[in-house]
C-alpha positions as CSV (number, residue, x, y, z in Angstrom):
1,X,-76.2,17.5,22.4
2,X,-72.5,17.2,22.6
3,X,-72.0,19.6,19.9
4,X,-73.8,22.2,21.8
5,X,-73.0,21.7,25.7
6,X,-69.9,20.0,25.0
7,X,-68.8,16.5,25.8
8,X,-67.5,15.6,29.7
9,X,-64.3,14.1,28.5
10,X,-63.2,17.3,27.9
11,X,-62.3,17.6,31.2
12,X,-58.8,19.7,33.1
13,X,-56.0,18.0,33.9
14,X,-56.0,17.0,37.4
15,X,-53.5,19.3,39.3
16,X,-50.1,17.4,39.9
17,X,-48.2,17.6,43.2
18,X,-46.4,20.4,42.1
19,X,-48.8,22.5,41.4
20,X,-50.2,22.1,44.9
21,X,-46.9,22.8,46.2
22,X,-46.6,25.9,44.6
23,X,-50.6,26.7,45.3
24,X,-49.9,26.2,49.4
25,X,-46.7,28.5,48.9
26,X,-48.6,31.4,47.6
27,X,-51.4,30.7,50.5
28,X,-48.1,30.8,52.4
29,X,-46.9,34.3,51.5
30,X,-50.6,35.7,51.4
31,X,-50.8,35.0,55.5
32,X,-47.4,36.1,55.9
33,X,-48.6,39.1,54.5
34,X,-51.8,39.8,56.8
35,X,-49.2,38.4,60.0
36,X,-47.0,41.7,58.5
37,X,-49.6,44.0,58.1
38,X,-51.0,43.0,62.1
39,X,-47.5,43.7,63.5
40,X,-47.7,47.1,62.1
41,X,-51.1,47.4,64.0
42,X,-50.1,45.9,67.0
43,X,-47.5,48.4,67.3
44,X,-49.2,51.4,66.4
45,X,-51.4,51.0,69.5
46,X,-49.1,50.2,71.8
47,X,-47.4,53.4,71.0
48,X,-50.8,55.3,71.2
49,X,-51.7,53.0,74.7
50,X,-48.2,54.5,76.2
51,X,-49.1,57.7,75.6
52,X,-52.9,57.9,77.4
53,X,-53.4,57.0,80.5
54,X,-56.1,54.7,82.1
55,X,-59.4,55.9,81.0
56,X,-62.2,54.6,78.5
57,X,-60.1,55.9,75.3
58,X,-57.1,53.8,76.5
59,X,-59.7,51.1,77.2
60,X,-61.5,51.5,74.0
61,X,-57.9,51.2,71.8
62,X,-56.8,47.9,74.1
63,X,-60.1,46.5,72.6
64,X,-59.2,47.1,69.1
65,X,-55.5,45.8,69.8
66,X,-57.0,42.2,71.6
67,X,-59.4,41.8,68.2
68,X,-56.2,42.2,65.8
69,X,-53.7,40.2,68.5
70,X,-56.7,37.8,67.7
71,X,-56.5,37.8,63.9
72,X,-53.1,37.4,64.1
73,X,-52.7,34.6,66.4
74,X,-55.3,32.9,63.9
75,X,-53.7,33.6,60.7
76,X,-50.6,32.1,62.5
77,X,-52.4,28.7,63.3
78,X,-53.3,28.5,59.4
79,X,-49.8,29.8,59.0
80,X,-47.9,26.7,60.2
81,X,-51.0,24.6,59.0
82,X,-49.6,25.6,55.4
83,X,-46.2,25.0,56.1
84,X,-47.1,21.6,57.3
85,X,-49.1,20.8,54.2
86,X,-45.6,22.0,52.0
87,X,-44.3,20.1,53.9
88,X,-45.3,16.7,53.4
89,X,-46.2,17.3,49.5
90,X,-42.4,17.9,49.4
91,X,-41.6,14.8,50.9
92,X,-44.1,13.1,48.8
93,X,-42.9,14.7,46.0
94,X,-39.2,13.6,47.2
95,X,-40.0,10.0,47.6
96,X,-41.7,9.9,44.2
97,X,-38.7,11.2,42.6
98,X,-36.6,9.0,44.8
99,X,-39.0,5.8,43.7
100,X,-38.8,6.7,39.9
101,X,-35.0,7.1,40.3
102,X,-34.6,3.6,41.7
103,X,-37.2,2.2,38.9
104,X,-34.7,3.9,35.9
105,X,-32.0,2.1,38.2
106,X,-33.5,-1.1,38.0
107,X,-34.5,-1.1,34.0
108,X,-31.0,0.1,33.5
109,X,-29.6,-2.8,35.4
110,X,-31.4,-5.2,33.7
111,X,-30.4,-4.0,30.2
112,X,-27.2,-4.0,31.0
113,X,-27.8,-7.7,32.4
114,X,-29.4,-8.5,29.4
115,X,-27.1,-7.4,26.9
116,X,-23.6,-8.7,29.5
117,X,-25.1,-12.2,29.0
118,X,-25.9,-11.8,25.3
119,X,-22.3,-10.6,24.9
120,X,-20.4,-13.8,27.6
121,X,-22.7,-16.4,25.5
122,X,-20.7,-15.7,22.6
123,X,-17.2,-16.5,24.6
124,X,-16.2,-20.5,24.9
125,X,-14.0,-21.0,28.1
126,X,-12.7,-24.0,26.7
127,X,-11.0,-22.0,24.0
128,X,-9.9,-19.4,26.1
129,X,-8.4,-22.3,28.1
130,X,-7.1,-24.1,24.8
131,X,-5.6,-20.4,23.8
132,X,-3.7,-19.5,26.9
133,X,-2.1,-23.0,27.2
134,X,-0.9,-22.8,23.6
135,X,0.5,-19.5,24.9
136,X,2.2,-20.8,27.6
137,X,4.4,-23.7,25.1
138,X,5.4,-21.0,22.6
139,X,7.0,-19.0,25.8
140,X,8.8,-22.1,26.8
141,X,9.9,-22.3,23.1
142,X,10.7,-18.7,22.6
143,X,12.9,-19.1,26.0
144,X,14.3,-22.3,24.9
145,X,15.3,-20.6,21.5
146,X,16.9,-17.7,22.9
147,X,18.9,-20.0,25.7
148,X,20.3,-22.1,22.3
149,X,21.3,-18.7,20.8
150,X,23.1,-17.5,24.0
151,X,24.7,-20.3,24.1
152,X,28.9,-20.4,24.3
153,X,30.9,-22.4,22.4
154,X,34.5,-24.0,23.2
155,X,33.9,-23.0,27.0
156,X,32.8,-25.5,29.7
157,X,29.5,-24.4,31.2
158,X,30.5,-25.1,34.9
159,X,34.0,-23.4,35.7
160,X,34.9,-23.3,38.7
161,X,36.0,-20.4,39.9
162,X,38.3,-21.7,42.8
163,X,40.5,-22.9,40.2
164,X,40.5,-19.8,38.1
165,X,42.1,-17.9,41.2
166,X,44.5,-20.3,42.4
167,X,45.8,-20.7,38.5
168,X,46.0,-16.4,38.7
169,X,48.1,-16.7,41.5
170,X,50.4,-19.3,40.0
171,X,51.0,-17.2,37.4
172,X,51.6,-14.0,39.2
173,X,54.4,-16.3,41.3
174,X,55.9,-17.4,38.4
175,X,56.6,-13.6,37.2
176,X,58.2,-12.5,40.6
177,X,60.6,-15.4,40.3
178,X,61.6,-15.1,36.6
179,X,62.0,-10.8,37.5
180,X,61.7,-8.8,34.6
181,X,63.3,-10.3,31.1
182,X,63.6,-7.0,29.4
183,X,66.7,-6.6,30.9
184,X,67.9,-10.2,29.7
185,X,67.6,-9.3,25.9
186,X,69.5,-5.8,26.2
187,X,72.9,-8.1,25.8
188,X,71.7,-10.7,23.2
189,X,73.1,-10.3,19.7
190,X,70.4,-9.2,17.0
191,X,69.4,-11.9,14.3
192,X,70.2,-9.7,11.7
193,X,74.2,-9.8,12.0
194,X,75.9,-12.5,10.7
195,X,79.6,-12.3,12.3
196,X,79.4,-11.0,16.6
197,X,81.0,-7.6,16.8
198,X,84.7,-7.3,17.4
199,X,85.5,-5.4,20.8
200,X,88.3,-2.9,20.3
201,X,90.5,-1.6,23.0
202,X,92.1,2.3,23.3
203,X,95.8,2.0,22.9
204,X,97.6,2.9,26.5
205,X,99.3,5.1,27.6
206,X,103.0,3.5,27.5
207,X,102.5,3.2,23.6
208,X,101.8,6.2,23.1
209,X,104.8,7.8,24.4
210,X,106.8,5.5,22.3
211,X,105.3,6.9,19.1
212,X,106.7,10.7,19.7
């Protein structure tokens, strides 16, 4: 029998929320249309009501504009009952996307718990600890090193520099008093002469009258 009528699990999906979304919109833009197309009615016999006056053909054209003010104020009722059905699928259909955004959250979170205390279960904290105090002495070293290196030799490490100065200004007195001793050595014989030079006088005057 199955292979002749068919078997009932072969049934259509059920509709999802979007698809009733998108069914109410084109209800939606169906009424829209018949609210249009009334307008246009409604308008056309007022024009044609302005021009007669009171009588049973007026009367008779008022009729057919009550029946179609009618339709329309009816197709507006299902109008905004559509809309209100849009709606609240859309905010279903928001939530549920909200919902199974916060679920991919939450699985993501956990993963990454997971694997975060997979990953700090491999780390001792003693030998971090053990590590970063062995650090600390070879910096002490290295700075004890380089201070033995800089070192200065034949100096005293504390001078004072009180004394410095007042041993400057001794010296700069001693200069002023002793004046300058270039001009001191301008008279004083050179080493390399044995015998001091002999001074020699011009012969004067008297003497020289003798001779002519």
């Amino acid at each position: 029998m199955n292979r002749i009528f068919g078997s009932s699990s072969t049934k259509k999906p059920k509709p999802t929320l979007q698809d009733a979304i998108n069914a109410t919109d084109a209800r939606v833009a169906s009424v829209e249309v018949k609210i249009r197309k009334l307008d246009g009615e409604l308008l056309r016999y007022k024009e044609q009501m302005s021009k007669l006056r009171s009588g049973p053909g007026k009367n008779a054209i008022q009729q057919r504009a009550l029946r179609v003010l009618q339709q329309k104020k009816l197709y507006e009722g299902q109008l905004n009952q559509l809309q209100q059905q849009t709606f609240n699928m859309e905010s279903a259909a928001l939530t549920t996307d909200n919902l199974r955004n916060t679920m991919a959250t939450v699985d993501a979170m956990k993963l990454a718990n997971k694997e975060m205390r997979k990953q700090y279960g491999k780390i001792d904290i003693d030998k971090i600890e053990n590590m970063h105090y062995d650090m600390e002495e070879l910096l002490e070293q290295a700075n004890e090193i380089q201070e033995s290196l800089g070192r200065s030799y034949a100096v005293p490490d504390e001078i004072d520099e009180a004394d410095l100065e007042a041993e400057l200004d001794a010296l700069q007195l001693e200069e002023e008093e002793e004046g300058p001793s270039y001009l001191a050595d301008l008279n004083k014989v050179p080493d390399f002469l044995d015998d001091p030079p002999v001074e020699t006088s011009e012969p004067t005057t008297k003497e020289a009258v003798k001779t002519t």
